[in-house]
N, C-alpha and C positions, 0 to 999 in steps of 0.2 A: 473876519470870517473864522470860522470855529472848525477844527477835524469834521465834526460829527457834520456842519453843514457842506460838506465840499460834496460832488459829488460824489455817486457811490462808487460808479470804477476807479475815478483817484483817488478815494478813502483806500479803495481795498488795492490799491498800488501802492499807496502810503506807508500801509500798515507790513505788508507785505517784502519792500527796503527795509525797514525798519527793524522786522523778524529778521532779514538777512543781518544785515547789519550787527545786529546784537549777536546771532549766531558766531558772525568772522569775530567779534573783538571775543566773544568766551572763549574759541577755541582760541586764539592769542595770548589769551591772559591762562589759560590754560599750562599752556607750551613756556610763556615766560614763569612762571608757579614750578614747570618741570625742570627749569632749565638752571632757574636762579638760588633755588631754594638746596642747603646743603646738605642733603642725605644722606651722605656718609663721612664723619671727621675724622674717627681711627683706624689704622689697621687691627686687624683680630690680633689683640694682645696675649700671650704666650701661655693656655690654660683658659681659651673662655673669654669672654666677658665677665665682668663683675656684677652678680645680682644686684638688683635695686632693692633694698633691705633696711626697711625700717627701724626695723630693731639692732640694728648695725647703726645707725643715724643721732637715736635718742635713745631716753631712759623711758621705761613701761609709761612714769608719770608723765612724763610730755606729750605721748604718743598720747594717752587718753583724755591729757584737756586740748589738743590739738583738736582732735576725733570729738570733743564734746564742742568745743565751739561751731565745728564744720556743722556737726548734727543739729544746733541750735541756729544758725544760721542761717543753714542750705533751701529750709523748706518754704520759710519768707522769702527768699532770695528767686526762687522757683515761682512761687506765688506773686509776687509783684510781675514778674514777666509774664504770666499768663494775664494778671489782671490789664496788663498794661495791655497787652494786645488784643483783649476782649472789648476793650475801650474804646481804643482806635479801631476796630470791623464795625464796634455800633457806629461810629460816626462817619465811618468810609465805606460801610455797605447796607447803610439804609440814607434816607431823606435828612436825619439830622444832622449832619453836617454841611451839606445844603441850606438847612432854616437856621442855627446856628450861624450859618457867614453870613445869609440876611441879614437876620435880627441885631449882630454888633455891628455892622454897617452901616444900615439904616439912620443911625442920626448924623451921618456923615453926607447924606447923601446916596449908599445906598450903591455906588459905584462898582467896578471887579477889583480895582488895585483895594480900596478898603475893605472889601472880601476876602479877598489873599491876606492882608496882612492879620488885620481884625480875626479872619476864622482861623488862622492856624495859630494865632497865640493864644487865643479860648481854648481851642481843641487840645493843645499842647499841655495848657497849664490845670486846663482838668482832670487830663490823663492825670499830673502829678499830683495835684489833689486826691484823687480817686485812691492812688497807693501811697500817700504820705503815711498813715498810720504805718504801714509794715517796715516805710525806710524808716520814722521812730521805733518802729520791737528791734530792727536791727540793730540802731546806734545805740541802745539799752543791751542788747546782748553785748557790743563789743565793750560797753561800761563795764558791763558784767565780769569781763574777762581782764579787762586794765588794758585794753586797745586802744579805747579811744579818751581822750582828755579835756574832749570839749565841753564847753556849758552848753545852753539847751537852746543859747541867743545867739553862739556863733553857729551852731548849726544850722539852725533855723535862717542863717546869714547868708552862710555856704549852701543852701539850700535853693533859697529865692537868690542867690547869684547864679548857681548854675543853670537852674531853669529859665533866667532870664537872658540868659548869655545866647542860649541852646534855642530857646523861643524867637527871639531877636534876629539871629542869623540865619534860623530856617525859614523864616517870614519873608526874609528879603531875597532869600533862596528861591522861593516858591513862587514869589512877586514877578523874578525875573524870568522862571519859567512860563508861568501862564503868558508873561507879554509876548515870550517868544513865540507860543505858542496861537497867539492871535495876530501875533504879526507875520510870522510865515509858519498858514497852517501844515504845510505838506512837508515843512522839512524843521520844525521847530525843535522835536529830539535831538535831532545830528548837534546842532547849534547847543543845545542845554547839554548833549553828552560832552563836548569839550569844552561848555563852561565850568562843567562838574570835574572835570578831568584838572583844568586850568586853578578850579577854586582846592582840590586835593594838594596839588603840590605846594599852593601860598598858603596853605595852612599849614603845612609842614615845616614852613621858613617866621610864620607870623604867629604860630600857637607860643611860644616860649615869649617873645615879646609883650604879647597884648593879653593873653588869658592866663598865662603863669601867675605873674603879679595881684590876679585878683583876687589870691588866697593864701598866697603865702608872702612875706617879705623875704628879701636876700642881701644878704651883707659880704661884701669881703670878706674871705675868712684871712685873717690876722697873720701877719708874717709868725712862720715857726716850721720847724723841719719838714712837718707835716705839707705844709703848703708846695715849700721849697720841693720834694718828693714829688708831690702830686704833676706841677710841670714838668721834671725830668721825667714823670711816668711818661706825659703825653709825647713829648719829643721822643722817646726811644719807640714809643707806637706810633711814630708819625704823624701827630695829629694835633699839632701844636693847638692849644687853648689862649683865649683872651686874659681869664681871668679864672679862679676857684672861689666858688659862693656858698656861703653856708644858709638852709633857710629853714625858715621859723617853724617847722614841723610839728616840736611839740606844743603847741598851742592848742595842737589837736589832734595826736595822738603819740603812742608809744612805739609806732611800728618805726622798722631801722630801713634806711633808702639811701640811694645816690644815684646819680644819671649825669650822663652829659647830653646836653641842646643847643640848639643853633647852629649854626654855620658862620664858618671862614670868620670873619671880626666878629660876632657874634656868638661865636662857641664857648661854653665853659662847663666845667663841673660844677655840680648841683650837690653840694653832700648836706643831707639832714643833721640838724644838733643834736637827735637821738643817735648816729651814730659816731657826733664825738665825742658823747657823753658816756658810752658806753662799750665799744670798740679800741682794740689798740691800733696801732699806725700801721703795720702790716697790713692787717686785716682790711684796712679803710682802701688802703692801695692793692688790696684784691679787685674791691668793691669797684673800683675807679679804673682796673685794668677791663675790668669785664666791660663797664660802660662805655670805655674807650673804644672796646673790639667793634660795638654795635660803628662805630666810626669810620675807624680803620676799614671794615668789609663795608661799608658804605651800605650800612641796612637802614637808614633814613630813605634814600633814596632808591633801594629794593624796595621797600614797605609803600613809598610813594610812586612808581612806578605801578606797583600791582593795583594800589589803588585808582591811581587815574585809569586805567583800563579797565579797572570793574564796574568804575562810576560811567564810563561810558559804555559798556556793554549795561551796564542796569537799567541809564535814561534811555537807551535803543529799543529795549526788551519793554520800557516804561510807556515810549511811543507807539507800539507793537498791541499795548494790552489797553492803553488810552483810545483809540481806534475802535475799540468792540461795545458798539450801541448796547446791547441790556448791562453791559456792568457801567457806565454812564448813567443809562435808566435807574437803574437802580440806588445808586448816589446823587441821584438827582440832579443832575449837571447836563450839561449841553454838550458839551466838549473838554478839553485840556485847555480851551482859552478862556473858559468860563470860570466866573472868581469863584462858582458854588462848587468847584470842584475841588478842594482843599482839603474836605476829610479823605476821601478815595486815594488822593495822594500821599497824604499823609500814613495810611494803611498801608498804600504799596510799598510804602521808604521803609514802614517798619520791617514788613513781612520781609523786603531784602536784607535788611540790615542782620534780621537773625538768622538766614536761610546763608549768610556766606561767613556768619559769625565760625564756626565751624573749620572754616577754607583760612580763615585768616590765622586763627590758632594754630592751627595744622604747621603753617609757614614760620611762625611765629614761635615755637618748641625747638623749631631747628634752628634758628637763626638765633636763638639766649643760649643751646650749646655750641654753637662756632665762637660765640663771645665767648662763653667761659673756655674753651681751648684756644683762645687769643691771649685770657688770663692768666692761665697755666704757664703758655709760650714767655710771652712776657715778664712774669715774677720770677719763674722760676721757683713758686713757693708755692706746693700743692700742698702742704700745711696747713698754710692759713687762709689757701683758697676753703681745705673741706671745715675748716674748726669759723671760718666764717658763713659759711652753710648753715651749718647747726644755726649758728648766733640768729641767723635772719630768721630759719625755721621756727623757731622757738620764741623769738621776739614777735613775730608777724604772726604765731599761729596756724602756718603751711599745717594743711594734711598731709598727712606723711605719705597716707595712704589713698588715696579720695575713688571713689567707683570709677569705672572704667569708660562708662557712658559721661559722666559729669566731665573729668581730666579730657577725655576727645574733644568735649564741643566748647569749656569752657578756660581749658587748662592754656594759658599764655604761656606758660614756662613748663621747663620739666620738675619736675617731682623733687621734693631736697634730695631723698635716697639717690635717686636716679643722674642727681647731677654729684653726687658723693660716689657715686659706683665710676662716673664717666671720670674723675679725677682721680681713682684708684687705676682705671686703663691706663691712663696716662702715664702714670709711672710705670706701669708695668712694659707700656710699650720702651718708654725710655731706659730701661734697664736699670728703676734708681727705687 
């Protein structure tokens, strides 16, 4: 039995929990966003704040091939998202994702689980057809600029790996949703909100293990000072490491990175061969202080925290909007238990995904500057934290300056200026 066939007073109870429901975990997930997120890291340092000033950062030339990549970039980058999303309404708010999960079904039998999986890896792998050309003007633009280093076979590699990765696990995502939702129609959200909730956090412990590897390789990086350094970083930040891994980055590009992933016997630093190729050993143990910080303040598990609360205030909100007969009608599906319902869902997952894209950034600014004032703390060396700045800005191409609407919705980090002005407070608060 399907939402849409229950009766109508329990539909419209159903639906009704389910608005609640979603309401209490938003405003939850609200109040932990207020609570957890660091809004303030320095005191008013002696004279102001330090402007965020570009031109304090770089030379006129860097600023304008920064500022010309962004300008060549940005409007494909814009463009694919629209197109993407125009893609999935045709197939989630008309009939054709409905005849779609038919028609790849159908030699199967014809079933809902072959529906589910069948229409959402069609729907999925179209959408990426549909914008392939713009993601090749873009990897041609980063050619352009000496970003990127790949041939045209591994991209195309890296290409059809991620889409199949991302295809593959939504399918089975979406499999387990509809079963729920045919197998307890009245309360199958609640159940998929804490499966979602359940699947956020093992992704957070399983992404480095199982999808890391499928694009880069990692090697130990080689006994030498540098190594040696890198574990005494993490012991004095408390955050003892397995092991420091260096991986294959420039295989396929020029940009400069390091991170640490995992957890507990699992944790290690991640540092690119672009940045031992390029960087001195200071600078690297900026790099790796900062990454450390995300550890130390436990922003894996803030980040996954906010998430499982959002995923289930989302699938609540999801059960809430699956409930309402014309937008069903209109996707041509019966219910949430019906396999034809797969593009409709797949529309909704988008539309959320970019309606809290925004919310996450937001949390996400502040929580790369508590790391880099972990980095600070730690080194001791606001030197080579800001002349490592520069080195990233300038190797990755960072707008120095990027508009104000883009940086809001789109901006993970703060601004190179911005985090060079936040290290000049630094000292100043520290009287050095």
């Amino acid at each position: 039995m399907s939402t849409a066939e229950l009766p109508a007073p329990d539909r419209a109870r159903a639906r009704r929990l389910a608005l609640l429901v979603a309401v209490v975990l938003g405003v939850a997930l609200a109040v932990v966003i207020a609570v957890v997120t660091p809004w303030h890291l320095l005191p008013t340092p002696p004279g102001g704040r330090t402007p965020a000033d570009p031109a304090a950062a770089f030379t006129p030339e860097q600023i304008a091939r920064a500022e010309s990549f962004a300008a060549a970039l940005r409007p494909a980058s814009l463009a694919a998202l629209v197109l993407s999303l125009a893609v999935s309404a045709v197939f989630g708010l008309t009939r054709a994702g409905a005849a779609t999960a038919r028609a790849v079904a159908r030699p199967f039998g014809g079933g809902w689980g072959w529906r589910v999986l069948l229409g959402t890896i069609v729907v999925l792998v179209a959408g990426r057809l549909v914008t392939l050309p713009l993601a090749a003007y873009g990897e041609v633009i980063r050619h352009r600029y000496g970003l990127s280093t790949r041939g045209w076979g591994l991209w195309a590699r890296d290409v059809a790996t991620a889409t199949g990765i991302s295809a593959g696990l939504t399918a089975l995502a979406l499999l387990v949703l509809v079963a729920l939702a045919r197998r307890a129609p009245r309360s199958w959200w609640a159940w998929a909100g804490a499966g979602a909730a359940v699947l956020v956090v093992a992704g957070s412990f399983l992404y480095p293990l199982l999808i890391e590897p499928a694009f880069n390789r990692f090697d130990s990086m080689p006994a030498s000072p540098l190594r040696t350094e890198l574990f005494a970083l993490a012991e004095r930040s408390g955050t003892p490491v397995q092991d420091v891994l260096v991986a294959d980055a420039s295989r396929r590009t020029t940009a400069l990175n390091a991170y640490v992933s995992g957890f507990g016997s699992t944790r290690r630093i991640v540092v690119y061969d672009t940045v031992l190729d390029q960087l001195p050993d200071a600078e690297i143990e900026s790099i790796a202080a900062h990454e450390l910080g995300h550890v130390a303040n436990d922003d894996v598990l803030t980040g996954t925290l906010i998430g499982a609360l959002g995923a289930g205030a989302g699938v609540a909100f999801l059960g809430w909007l699956l409930g309402a007969t014309p937008l069903l009608r209109r996707a041509g599906a019966a219910g949430p238990g019906d396999g034809q319902v797969v593009g409709l869902l797949l529309f909704l997952l988008a539309v959320g995904t970019l309606v809290s894209t925004p919310v996450q950034n937001l949390v996400s600014r502040h929580l790369e500057a508590r790391a880099d004032l972990h980095a600070l703390d730690l080194t001791q060396d606001p030197d080579s934290f800001v002349a490592v700045q520069r080195e990233l800005g300038v190797a990755n191409l960072s707008d120095p300056d990027p508009p104000a609407v883009w940086q809001w919705f789109f901006g993970s980090h703060p601004t190179v200026p911005q985090r060079i002005a936040f290290a000049e407070d630094w000292v100043r608060v520290h009287g050095r």
